[in-house]
C-alpha positions as a printed NumPy array, in Angstrom:
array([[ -0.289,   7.888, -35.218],
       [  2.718,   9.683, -33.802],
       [  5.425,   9.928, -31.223],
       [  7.032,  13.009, -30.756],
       [ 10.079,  12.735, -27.807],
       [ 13.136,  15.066, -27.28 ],
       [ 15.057,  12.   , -26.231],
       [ 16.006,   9.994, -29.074],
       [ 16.164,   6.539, -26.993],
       [ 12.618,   6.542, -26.108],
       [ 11.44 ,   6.976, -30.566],
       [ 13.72 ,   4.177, -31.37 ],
       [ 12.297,   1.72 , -28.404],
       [  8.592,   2.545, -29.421],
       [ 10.162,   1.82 , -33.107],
       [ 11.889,  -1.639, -32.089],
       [  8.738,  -2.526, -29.859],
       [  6.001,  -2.553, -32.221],
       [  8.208,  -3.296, -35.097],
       [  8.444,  -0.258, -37.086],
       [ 10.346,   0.796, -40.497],
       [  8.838,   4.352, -40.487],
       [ 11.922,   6.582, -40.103],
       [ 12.538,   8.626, -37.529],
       [ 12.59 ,  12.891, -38.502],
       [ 13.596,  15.882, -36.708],
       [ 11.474,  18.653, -35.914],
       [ 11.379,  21.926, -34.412],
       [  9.617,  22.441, -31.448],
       [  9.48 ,  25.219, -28.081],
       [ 12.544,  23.429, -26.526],
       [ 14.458,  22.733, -29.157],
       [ 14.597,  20.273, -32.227],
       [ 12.659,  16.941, -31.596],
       [ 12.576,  13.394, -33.101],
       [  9.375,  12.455, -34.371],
       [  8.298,   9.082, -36.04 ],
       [  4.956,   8.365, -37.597],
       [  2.748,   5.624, -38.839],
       [ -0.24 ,   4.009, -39.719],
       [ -2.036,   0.905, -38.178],
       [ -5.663,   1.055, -37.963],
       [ -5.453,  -2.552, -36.045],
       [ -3.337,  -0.873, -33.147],
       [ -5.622,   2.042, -33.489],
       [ -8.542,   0.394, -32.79 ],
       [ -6.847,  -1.537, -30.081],
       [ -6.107,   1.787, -29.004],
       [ -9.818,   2.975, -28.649],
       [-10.784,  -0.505, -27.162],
       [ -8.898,  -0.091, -23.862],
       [-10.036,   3.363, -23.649],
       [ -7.696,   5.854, -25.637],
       [ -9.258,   8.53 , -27.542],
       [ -7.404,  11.372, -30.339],
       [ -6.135,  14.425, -28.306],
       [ -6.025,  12.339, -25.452],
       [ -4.133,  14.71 , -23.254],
       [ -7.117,  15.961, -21.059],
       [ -9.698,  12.766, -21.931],
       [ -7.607,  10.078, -20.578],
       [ -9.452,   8.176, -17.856],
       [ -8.746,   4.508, -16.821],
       [ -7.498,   2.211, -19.289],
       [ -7.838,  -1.459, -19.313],
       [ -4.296,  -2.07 , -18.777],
       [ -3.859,  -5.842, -16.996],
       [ -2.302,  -6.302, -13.338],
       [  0.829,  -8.263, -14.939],
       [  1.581,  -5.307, -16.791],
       [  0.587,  -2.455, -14.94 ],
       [  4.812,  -1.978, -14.116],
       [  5.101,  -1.53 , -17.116],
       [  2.886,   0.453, -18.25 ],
       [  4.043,   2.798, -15.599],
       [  7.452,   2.624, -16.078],
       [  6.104,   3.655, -19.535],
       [  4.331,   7.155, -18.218],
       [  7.276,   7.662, -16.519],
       [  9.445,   7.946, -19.272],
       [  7.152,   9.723, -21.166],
       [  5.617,  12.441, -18.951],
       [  7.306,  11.846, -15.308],
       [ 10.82 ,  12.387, -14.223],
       [ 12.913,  10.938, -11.998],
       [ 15.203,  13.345, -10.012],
       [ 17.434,  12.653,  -7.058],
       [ 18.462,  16.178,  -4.751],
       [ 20.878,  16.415,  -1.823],
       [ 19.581,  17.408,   1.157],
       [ 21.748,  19.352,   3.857],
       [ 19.307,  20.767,   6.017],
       [ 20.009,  19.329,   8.896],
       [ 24.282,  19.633,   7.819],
       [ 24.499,  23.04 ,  10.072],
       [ 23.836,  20.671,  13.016],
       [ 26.49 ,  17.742,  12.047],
       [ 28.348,  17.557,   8.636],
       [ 27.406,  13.893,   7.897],
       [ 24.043,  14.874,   8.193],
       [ 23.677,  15.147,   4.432],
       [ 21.021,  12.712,   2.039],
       [ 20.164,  11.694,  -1.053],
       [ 16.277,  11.996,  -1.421],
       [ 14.599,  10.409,  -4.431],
       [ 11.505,  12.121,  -6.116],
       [  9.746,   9.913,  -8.886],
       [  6.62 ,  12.017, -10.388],
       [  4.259,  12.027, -13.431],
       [  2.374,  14.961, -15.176],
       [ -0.924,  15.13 , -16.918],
       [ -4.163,  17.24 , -17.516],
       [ -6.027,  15.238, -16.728],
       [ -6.423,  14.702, -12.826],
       [ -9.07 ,  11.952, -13.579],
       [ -6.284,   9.86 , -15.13 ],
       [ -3.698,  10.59 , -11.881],
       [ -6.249,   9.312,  -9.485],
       [ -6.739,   6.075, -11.373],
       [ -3.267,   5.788, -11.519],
       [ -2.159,   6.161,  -8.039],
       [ -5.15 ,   3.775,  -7.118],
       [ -3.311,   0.994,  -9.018],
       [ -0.073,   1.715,  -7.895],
       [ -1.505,   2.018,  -3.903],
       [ -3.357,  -1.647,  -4.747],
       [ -0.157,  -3.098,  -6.326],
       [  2.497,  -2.156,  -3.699],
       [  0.919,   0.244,  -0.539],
       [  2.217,   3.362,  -1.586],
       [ -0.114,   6.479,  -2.617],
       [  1.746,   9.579,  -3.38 ],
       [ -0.062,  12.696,  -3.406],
       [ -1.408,  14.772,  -6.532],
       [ -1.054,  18.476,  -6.913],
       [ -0.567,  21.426,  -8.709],
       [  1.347,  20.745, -11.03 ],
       [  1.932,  24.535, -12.636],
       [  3.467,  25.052, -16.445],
       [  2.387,  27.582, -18.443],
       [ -0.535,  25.735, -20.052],
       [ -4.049,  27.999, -19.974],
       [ -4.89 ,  24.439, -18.907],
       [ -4.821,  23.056, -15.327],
       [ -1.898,  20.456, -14.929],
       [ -1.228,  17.712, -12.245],
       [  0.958,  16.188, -11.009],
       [  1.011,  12.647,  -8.799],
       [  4.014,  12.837,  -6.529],
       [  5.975,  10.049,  -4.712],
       [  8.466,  10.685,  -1.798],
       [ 11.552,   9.936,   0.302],
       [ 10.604,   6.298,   1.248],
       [  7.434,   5.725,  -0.742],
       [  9.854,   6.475,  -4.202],
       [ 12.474,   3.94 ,  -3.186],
       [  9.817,   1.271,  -3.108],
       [  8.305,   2.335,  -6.304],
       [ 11.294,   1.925,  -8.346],
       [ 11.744,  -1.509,  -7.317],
       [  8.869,  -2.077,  -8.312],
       [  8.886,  -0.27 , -12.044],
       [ 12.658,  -1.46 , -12.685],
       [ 12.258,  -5.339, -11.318],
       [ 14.006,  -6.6  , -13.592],
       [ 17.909,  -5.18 , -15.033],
       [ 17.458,  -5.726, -18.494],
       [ 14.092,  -4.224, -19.122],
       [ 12.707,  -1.442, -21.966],
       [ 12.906,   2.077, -20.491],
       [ 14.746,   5.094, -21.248],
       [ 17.687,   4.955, -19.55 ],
       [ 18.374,   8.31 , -18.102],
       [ 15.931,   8.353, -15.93 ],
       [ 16.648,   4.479, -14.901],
       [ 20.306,   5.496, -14.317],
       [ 18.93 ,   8.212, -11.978],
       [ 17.575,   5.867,  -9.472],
       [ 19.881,   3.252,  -9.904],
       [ 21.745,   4.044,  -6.548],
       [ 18.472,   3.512,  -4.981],
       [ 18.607,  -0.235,  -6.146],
       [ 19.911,  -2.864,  -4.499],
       [ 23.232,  -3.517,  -5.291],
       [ 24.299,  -6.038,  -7.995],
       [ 25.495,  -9.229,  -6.054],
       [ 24.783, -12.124,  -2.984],
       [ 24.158, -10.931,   0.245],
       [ 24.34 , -13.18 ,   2.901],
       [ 21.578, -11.047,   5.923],
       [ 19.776,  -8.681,   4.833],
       [ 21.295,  -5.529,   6.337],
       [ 20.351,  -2.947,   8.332],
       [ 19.199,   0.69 ,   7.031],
       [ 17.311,   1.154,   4.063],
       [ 15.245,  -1.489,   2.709],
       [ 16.381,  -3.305,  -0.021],
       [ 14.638,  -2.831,  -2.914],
       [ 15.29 ,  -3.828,  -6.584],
       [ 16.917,  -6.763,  -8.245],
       [ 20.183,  -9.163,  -7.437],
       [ 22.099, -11.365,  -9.285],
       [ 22.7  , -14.655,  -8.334],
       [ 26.438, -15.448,  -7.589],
       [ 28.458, -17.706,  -5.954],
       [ 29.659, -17.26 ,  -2.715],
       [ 32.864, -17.954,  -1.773],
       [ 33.828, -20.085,   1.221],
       [ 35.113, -18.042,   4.49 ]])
């Protein structure tokens, strides 16, 4: 088995995660050099084909028996392996009044396989009410790609729910990305009014008035 990631960070979690001393090579690929580790574990392969993984995977996968209490996770997971996270300023509306400028959060993930998408945004919609929409997701693959897309509001609410914790595994670009979108660290006395809060808070005293 093999992991093969441009971004460094995401080798060496998979590497602390399940333990690894395989070393971690470069290799050239289309975009550049890449960081590849590789191993054997016919227990974790196996484990592997039980909950519905198969070799070339890429246009196969279909559901996977991934638990409720985990299904963040193993989101957050696809995320940082085949989604992005990208934040864009929108001033559309900025020829009408100058403060009429926004952030807008995107959060999307790519695949061949629409099959896998659908189950995908069926757990997410059962987990927290949002759905997202799949489409086209173009590349230059003589395969069709998807992609399953979440917006504006439905995006904020996701990545609450993927990041609900501060200190957990993912690869930190893309966390860093949406961390404006999270509620801010600290006590809040009301909840105020605009966005939703979303995210995680500290606990922390409050000072007297």
């Amino acid at each position: 088995m093999s992991l093969v990631s441009k971004d460094l960070e995401q080798v060496e979690n998979l590497r602390m995660c399940l333990g690894l001393r395989a070393p971690i090579s470069r290799v050239p690929g289309a975009t550049g050099t890449l960081n590849k580790v590789q191993w054997s574990d016919r227990g974790l392969y196996n484990w592997f084909l039980s909950v519905g993984l198969t070799p070339a995977k890429s246009r196969t996968i279909g559901p996977l028996a991934v638990p409720d209490e985990f299904f963040a996770d193993f989101f957050r997971g696809c995320v940082d392996g085949d989604g992005s996270v990208l934040v864009c300023t929108d001033r559309h509306h900025a020829v009408k009044r100058a403060n009429y400028v926004y952030e807008r959060l995107y959060v999307s993930l790519v695949s061949a396989s629409r099959r896998f998408l659908e189950w995908i945004q069926q757990r997410v919609n059962s987990a927290i009410a949002v759905r997202g929409a799949i489409q086209p997701g173009g590349g230059r693959s003589q395969y069709p790609i998807w992609a399953l897309r979440y917006a504006k509001a439905e995006s904020i609410r996701l990545i609450g729910w993927m990041y609900y914790a501060p200190d957990l595994l993912c690869l930190g670009r893309k966390r860093d990305k949406a961390r404006r979108f999270l509620s801010p660290l600290g006590h809040v006395a009301a909840r105020p009014a605009g966005r939703p809060r979303v995210g995680w808070l500290y606990t922390v005293p409050v000072e007297e008035p």
